[in-house]
mmCIF file of the N, C-alpha and C atoms, coordinates in Angstrom:
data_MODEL
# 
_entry.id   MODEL 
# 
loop_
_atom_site.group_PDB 
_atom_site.id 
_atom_site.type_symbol 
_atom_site.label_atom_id 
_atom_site.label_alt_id 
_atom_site.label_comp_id 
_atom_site.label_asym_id 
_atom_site.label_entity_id 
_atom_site.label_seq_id 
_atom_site.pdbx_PDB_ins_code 
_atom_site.Cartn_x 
_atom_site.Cartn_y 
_atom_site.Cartn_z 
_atom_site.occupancy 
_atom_site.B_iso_or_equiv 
_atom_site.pdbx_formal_charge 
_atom_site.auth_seq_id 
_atom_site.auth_comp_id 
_atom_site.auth_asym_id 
_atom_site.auth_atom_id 
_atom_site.pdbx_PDB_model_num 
ATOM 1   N N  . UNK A 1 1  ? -15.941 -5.741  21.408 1.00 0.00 ? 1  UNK A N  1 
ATOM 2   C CA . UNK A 1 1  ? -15.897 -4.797  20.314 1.00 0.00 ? 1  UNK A CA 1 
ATOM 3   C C  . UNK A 1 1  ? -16.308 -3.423  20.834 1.00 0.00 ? 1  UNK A C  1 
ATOM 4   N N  . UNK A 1 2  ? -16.031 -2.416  20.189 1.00 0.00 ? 2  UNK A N  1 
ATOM 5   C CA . UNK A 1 2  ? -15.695 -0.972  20.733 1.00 0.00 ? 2  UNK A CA 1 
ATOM 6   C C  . UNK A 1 2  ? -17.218 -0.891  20.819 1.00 0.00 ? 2  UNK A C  1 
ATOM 7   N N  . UNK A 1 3  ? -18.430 -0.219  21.059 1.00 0.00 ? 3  UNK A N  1 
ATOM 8   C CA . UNK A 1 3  ? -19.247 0.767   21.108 1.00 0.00 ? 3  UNK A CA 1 
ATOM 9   C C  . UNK A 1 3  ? -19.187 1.673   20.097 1.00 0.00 ? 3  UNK A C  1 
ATOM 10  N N  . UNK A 1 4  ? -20.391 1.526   19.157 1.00 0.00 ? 4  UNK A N  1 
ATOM 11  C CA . UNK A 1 4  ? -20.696 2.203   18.045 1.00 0.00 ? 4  UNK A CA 1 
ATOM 12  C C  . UNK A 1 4  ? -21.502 3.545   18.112 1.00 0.00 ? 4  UNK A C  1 
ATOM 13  N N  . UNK A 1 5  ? -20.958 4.977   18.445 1.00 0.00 ? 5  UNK A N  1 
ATOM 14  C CA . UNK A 1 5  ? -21.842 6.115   18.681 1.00 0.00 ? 5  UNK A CA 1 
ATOM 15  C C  . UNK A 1 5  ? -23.074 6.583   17.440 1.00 0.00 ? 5  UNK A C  1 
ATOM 16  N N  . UNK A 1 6  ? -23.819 6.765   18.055 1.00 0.00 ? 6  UNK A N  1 
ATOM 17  C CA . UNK A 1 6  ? -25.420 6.785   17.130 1.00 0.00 ? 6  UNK A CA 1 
ATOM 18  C C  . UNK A 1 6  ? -25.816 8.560   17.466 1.00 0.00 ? 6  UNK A C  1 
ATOM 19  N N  . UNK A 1 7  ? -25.087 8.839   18.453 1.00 0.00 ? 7  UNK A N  1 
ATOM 20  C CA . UNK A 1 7  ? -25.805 10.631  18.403 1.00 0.00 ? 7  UNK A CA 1 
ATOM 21  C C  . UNK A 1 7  ? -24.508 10.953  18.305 1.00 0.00 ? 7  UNK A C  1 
ATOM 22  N N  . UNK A 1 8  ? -24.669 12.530  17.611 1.00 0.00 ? 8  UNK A N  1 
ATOM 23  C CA . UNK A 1 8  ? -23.506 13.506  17.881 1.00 0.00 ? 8  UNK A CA 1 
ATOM 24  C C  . UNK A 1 8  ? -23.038 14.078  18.960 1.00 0.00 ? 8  UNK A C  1 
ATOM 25  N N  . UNK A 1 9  ? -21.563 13.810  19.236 1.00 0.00 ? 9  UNK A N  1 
ATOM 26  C CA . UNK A 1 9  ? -21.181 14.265  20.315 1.00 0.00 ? 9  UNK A CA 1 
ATOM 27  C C  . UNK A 1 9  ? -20.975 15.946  20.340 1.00 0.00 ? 9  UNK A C  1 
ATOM 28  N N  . UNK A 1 10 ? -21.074 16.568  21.570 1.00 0.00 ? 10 UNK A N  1 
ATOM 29  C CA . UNK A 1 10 ? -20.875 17.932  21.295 1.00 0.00 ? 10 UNK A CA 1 
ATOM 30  C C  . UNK A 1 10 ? -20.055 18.001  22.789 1.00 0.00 ? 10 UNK A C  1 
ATOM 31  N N  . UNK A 1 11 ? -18.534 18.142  22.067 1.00 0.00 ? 11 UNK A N  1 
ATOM 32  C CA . UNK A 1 11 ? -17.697 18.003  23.652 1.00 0.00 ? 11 UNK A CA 1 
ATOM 33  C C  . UNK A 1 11 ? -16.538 19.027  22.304 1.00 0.00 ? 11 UNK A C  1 
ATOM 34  N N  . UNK A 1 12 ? -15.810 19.464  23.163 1.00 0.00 ? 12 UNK A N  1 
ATOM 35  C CA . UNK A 1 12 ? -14.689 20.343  22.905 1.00 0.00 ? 12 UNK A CA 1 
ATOM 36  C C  . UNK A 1 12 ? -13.502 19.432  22.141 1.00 0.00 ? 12 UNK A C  1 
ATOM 37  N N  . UNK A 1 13 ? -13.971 17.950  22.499 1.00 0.00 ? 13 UNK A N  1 
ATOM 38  C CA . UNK A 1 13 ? -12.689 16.883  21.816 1.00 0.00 ? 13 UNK A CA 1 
ATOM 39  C C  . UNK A 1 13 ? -13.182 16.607  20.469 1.00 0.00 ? 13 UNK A C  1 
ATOM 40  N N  . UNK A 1 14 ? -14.237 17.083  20.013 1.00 0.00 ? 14 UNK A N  1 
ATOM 41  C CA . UNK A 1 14 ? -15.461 16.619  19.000 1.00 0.00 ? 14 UNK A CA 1 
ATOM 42  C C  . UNK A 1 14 ? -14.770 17.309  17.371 1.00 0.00 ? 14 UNK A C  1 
ATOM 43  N N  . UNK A 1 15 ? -14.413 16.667  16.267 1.00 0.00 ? 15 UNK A N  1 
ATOM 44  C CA . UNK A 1 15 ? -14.434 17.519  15.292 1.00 0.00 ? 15 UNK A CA 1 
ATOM 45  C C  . UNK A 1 15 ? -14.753 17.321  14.233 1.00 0.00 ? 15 UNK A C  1 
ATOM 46  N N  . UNK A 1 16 ? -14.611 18.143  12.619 1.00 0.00 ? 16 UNK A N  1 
ATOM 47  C CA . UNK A 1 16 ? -15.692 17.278  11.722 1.00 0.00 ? 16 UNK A CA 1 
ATOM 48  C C  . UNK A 1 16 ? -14.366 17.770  11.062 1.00 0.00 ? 16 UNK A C  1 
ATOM 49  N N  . UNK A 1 17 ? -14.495 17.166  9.638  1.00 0.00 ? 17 UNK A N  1 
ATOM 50  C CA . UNK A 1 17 ? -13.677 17.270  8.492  1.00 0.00 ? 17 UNK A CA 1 
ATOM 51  C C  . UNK A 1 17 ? -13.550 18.594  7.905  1.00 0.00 ? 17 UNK A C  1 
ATOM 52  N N  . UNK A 1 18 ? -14.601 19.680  8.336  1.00 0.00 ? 18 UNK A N  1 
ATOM 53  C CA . UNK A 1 18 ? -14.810 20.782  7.620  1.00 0.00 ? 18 UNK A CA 1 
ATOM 54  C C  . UNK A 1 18 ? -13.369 21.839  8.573  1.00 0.00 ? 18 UNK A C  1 
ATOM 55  N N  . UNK A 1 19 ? -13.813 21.341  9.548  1.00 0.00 ? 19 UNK A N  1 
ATOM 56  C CA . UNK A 1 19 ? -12.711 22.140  10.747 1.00 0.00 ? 19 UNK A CA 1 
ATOM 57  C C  . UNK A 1 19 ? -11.512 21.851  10.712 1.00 0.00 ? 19 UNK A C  1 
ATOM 58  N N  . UNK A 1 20 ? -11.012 20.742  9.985  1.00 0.00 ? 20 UNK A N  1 
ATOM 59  C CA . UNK A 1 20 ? -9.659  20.282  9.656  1.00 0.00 ? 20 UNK A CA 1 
ATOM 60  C C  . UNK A 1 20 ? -9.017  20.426  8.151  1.00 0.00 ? 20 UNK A C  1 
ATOM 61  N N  . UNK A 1 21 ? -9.819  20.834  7.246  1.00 0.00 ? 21 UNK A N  1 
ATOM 62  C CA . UNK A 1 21 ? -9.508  20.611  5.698  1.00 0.00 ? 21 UNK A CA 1 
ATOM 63  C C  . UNK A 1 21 ? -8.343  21.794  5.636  1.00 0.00 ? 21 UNK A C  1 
ATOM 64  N N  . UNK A 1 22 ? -8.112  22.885  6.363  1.00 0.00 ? 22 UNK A N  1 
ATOM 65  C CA . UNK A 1 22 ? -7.170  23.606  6.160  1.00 0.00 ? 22 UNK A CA 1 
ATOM 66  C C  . UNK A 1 22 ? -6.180  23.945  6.983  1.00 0.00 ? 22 UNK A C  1 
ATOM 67  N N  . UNK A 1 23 ? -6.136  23.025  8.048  1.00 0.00 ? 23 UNK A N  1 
ATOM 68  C CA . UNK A 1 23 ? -5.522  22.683  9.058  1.00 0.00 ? 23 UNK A CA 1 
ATOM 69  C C  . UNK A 1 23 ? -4.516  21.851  8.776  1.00 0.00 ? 23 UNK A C  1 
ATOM 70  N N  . UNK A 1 24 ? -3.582  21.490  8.670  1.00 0.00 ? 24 UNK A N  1 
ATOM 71  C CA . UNK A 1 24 ? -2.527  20.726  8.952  1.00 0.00 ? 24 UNK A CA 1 
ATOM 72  C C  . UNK A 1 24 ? -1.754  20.353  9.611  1.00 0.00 ? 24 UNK A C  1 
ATOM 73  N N  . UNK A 1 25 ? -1.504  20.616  10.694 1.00 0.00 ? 25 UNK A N  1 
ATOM 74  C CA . UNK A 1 25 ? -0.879  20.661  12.373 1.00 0.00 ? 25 UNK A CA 1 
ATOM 75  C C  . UNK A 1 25 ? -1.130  19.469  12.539 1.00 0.00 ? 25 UNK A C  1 
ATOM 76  N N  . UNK A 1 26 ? -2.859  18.692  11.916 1.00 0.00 ? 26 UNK A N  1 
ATOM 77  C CA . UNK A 1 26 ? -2.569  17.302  12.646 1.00 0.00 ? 26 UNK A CA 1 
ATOM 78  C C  . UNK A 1 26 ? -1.779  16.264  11.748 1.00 0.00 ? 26 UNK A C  1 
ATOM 79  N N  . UNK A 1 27 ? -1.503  16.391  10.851 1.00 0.00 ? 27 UNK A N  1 
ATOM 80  C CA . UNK A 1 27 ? -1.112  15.476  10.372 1.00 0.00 ? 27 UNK A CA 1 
ATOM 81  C C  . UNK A 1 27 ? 0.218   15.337  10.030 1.00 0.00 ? 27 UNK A C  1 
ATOM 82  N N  . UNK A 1 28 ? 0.583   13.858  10.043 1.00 0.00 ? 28 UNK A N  1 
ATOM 83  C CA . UNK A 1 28 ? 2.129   13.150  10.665 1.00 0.00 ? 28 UNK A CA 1 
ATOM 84  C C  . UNK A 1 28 ? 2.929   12.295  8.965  1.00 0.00 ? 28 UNK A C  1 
ATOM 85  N N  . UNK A 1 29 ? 3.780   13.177  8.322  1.00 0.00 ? 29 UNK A N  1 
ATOM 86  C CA . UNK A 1 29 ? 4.375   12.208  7.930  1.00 0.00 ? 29 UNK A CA 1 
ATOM 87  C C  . UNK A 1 29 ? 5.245   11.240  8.263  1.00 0.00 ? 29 UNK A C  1 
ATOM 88  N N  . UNK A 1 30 ? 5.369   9.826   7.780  1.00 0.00 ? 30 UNK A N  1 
ATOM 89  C CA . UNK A 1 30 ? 6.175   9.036   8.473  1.00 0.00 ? 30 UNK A CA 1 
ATOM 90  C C  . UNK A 1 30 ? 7.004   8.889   7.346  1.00 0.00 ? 30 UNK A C  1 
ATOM 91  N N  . UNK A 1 31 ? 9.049   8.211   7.946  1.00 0.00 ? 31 UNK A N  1 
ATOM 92  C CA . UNK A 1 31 ? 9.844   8.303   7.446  1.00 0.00 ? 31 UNK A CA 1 
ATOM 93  C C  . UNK A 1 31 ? 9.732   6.975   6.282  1.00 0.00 ? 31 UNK A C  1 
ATOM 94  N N  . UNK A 1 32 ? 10.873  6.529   5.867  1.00 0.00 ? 32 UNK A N  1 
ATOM 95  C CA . UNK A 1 32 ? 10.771  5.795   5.363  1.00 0.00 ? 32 UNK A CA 1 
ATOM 96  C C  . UNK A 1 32 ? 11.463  4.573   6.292  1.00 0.00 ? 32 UNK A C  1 
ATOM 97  N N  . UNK A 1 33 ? 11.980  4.778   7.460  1.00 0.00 ? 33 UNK A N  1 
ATOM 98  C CA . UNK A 1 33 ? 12.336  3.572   8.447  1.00 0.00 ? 33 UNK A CA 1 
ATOM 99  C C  . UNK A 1 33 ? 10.895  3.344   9.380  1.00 0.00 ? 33 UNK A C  1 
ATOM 100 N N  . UNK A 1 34 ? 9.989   4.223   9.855  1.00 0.00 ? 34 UNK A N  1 
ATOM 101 C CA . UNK A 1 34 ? 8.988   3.476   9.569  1.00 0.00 ? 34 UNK A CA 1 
ATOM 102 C C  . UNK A 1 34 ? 7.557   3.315   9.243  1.00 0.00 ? 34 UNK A C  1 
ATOM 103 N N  . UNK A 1 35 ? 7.890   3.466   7.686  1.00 0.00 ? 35 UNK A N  1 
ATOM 104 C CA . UNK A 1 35 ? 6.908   2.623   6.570  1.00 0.00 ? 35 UNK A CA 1 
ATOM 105 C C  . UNK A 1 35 ? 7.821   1.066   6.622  1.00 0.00 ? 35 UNK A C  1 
ATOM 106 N N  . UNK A 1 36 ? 8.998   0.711   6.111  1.00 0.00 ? 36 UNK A N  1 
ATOM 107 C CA . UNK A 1 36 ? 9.583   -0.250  6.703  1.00 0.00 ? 36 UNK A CA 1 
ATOM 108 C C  . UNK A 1 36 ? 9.268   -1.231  7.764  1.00 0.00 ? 36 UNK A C  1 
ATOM 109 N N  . UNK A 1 37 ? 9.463   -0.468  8.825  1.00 0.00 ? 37 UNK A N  1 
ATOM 110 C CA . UNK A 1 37 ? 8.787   -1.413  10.129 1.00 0.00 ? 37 UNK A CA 1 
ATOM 111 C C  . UNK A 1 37 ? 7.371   -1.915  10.159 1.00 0.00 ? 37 UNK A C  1 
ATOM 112 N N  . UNK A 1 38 ? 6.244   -0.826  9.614  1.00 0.00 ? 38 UNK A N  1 
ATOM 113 C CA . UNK A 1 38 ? 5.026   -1.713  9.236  1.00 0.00 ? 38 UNK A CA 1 
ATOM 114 C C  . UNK A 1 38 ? 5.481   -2.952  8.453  1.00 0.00 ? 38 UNK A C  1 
ATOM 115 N N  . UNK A 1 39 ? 5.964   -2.606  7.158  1.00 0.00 ? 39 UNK A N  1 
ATOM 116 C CA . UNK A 1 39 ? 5.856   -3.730  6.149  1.00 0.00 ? 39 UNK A CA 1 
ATOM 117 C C  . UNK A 1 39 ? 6.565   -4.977  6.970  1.00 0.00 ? 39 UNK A C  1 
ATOM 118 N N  . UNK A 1 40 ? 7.498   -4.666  7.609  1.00 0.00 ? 40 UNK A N  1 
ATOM 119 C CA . UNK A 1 40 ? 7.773   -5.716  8.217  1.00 0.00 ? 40 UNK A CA 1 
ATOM 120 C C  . UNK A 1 40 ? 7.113   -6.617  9.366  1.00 0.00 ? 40 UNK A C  1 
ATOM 121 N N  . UNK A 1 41 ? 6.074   -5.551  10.211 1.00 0.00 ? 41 UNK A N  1 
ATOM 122 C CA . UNK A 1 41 ? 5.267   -6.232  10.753 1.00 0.00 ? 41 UNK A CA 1 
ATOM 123 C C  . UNK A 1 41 ? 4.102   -6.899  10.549 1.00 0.00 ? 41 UNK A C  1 
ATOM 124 N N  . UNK A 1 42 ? 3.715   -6.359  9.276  1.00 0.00 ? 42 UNK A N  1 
ATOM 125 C CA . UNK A 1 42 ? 3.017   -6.996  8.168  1.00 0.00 ? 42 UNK A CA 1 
ATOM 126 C C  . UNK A 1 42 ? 3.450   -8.113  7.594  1.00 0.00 ? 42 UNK A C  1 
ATOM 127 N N  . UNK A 1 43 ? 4.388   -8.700  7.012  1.00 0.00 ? 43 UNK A N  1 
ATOM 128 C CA . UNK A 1 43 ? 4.869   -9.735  6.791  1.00 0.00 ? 43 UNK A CA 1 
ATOM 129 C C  . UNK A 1 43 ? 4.840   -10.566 7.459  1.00 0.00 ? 43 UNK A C  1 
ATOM 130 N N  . UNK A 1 44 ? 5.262   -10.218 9.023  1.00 0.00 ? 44 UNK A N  1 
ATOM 131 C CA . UNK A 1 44 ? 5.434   -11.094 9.883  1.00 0.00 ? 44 UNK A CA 1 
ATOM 132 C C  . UNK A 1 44 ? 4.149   -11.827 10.405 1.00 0.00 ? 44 UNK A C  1 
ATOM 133 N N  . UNK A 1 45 ? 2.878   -10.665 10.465 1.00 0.00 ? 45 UNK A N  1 
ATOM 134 C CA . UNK A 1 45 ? 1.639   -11.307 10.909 1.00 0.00 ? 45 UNK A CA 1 
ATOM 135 C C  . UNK A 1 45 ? 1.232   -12.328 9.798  1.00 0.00 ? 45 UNK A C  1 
ATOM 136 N N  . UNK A 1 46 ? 1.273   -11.963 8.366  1.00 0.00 ? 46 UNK A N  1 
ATOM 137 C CA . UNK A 1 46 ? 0.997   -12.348 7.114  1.00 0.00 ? 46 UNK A CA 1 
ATOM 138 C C  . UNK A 1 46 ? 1.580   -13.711 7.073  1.00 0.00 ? 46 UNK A C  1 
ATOM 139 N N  . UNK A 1 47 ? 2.946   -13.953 7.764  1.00 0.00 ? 47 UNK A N  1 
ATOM 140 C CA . UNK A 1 47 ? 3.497   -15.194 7.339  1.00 0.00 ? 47 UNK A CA 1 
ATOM 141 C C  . UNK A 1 47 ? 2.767   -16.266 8.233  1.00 0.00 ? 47 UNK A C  1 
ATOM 142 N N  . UNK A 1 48 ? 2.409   -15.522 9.762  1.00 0.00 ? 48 UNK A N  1 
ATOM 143 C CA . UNK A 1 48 ? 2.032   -16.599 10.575 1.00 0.00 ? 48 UNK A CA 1 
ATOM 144 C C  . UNK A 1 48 ? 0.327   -16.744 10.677 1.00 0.00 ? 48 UNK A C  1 
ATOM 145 N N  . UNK A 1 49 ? 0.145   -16.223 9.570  1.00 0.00 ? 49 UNK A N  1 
ATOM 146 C CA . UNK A 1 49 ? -1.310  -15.955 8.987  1.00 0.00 ? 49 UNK A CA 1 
ATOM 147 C C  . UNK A 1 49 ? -1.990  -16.283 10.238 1.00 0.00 ? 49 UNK A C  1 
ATOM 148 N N  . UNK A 1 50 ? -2.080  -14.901 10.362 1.00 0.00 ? 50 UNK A N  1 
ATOM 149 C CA . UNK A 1 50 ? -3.326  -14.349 11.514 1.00 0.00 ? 50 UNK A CA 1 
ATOM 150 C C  . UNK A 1 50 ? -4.133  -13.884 11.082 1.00 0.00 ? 50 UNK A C  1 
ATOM 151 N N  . UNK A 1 51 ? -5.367  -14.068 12.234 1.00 0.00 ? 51 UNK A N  1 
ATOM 152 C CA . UNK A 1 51 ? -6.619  -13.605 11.334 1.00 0.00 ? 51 UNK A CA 1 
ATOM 153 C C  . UNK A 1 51 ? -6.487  -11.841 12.151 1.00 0.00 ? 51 UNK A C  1 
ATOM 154 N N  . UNK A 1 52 ? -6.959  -10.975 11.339 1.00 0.00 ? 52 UNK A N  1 
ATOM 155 C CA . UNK A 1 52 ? -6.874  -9.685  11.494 1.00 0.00 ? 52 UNK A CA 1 
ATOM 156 C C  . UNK A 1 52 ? -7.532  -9.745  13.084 1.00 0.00 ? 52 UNK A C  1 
ATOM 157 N N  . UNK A 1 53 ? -8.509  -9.963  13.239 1.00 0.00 ? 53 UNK A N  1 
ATOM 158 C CA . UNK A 1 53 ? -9.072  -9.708  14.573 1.00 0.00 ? 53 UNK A CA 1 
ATOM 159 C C  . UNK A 1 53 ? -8.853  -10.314 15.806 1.00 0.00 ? 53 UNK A C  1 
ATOM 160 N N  . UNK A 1 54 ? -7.767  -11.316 15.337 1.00 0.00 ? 54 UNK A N  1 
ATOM 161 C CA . UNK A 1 54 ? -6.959  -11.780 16.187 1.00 0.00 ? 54 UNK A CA 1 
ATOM 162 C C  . UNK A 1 54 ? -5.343  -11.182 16.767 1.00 0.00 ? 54 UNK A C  1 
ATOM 163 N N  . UNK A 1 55 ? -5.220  -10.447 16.047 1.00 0.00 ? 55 UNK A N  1 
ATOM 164 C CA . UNK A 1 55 ? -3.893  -9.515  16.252 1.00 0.00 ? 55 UNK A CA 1 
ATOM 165 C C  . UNK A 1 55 ? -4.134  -8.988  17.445 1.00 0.00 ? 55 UNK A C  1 
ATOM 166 N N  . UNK A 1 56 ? -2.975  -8.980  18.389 1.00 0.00 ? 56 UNK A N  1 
ATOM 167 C CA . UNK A 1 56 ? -2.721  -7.792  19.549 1.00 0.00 ? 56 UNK A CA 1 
ATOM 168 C C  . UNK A 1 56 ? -1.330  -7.617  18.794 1.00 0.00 ? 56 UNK A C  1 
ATOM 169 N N  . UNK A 1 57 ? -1.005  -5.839  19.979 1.00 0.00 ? 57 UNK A N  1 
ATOM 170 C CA . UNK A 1 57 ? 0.391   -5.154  19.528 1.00 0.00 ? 57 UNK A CA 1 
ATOM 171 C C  . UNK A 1 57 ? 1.347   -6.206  19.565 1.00 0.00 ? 57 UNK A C  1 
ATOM 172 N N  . UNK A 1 58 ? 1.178   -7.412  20.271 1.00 0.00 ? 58 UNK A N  1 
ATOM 173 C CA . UNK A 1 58 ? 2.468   -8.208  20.746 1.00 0.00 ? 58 UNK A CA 1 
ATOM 174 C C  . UNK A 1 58 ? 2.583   -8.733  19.349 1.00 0.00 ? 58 UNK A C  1 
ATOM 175 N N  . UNK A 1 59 ? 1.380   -9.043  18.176 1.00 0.00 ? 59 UNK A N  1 
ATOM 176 C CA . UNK A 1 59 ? 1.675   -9.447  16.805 1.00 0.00 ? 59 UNK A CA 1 
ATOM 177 C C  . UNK A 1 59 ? 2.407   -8.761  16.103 1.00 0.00 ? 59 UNK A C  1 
ATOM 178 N N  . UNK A 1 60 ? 2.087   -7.562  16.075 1.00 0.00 ? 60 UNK A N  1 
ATOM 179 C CA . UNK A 1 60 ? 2.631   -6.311  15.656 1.00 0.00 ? 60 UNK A CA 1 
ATOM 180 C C  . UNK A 1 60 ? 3.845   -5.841  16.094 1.00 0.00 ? 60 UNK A C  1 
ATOM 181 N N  . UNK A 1 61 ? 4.655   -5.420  15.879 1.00 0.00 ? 61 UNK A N  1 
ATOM 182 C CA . UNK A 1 61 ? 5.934   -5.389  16.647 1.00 0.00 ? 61 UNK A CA 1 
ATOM 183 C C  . UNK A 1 61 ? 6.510   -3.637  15.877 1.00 0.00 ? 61 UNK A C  1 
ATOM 184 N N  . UNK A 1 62 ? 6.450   -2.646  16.922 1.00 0.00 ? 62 UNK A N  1 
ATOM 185 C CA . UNK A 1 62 ? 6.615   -1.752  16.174 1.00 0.00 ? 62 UNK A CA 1 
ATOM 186 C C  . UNK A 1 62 ? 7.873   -0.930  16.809 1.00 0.00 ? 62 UNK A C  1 
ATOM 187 N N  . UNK A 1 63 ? 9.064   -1.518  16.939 1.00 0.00 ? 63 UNK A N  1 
ATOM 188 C CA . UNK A 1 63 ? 9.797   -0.755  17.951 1.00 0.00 ? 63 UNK A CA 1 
ATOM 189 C C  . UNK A 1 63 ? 10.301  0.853   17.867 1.00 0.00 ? 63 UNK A C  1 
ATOM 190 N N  . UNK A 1 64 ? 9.897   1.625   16.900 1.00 0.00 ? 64 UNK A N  1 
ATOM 191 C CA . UNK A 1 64 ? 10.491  2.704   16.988 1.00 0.00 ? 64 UNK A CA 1 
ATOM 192 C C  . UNK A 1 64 ? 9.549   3.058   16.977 1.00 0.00 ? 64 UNK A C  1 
ATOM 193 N N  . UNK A 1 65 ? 8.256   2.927   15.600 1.00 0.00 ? 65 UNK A N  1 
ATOM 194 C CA . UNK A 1 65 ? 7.248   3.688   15.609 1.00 0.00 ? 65 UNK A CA 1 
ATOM 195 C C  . UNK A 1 65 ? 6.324   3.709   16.970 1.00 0.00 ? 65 UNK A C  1 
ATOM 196 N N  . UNK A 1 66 ? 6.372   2.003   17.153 1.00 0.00 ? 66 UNK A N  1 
ATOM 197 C CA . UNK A 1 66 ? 5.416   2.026   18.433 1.00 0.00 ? 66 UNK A CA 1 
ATOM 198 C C  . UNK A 1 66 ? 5.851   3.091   19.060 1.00 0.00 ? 66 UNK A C  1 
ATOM 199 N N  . UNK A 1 67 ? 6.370   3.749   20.101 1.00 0.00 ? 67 UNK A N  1 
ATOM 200 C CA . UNK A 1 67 ? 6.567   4.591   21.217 1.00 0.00 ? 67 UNK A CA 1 
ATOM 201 C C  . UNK A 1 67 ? 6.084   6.538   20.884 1.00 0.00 ? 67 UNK A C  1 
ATOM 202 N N  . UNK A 1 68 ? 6.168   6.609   18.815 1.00 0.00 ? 68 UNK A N  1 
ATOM 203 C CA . UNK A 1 68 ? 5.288   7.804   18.407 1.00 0.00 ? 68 UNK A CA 1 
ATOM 204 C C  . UNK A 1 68 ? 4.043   7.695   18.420 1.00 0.00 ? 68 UNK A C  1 
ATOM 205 N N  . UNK A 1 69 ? 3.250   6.341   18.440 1.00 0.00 ? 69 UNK A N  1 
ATOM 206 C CA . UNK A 1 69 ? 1.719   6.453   17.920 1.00 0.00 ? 69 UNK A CA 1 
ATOM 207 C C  . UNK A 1 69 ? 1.581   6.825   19.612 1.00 0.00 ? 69 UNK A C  1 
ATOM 208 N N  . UNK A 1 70 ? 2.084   6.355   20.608 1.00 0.00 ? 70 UNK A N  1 
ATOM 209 C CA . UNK A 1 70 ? 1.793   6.409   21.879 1.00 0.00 ? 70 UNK A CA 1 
ATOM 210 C C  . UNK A 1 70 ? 1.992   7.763   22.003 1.00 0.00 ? 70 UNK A C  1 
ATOM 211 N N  . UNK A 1 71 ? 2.733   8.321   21.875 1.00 0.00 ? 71 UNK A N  1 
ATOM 212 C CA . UNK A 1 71 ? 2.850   10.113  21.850 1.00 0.00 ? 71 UNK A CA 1 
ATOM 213 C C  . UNK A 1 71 ? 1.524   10.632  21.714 1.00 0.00 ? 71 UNK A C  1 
ATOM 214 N N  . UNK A 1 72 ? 1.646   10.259  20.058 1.00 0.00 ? 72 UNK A N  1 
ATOM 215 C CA . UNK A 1 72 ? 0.404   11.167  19.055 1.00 0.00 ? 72 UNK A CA 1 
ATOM 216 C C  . UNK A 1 72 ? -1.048  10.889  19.326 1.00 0.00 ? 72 UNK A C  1 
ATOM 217 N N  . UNK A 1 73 ? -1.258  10.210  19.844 1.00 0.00 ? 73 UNK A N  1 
ATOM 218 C CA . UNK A 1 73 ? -2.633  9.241   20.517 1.00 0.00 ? 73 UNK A CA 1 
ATOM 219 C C  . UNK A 1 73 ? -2.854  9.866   21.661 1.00 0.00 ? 73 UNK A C  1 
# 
């Protein structure tokens, strides 16, 4: 499991909600092919009822979107 940070970071990658509320540059609408592809990869984990913390990407199957989150990340 990831490492839970307990102090504030103070690095240049660091930001708070106040510094973004009028910013919009970061944020990504997605189409409706894929909101689609979630639901469908949702279904698919859903049918073969996995437990959430058992999921890897290979559960998930995101072929178009996968290759934007890898961009935007």
């Amino acid at each position: 499991m990831a490492e839970i940070l307990t102090e504030i970071v103070h690095h240049p990658s660091a930001w708070f909600g106040r510094d973004l509320v009028n910013d919009s540059s970061w944020i990504v609408h997605l189409g409706r092919s894929h909101l689609a592809e979630i639901a469908t990869a949702v279904e698919s984990a859903t049918r073969r009822r996995l437990p959430f913390a058992a999921l890897t990407k290979d559960d998930f199957p995101l072929p178009t979107l996968g290759p934007q989150l890898r961009q935007w990340q």
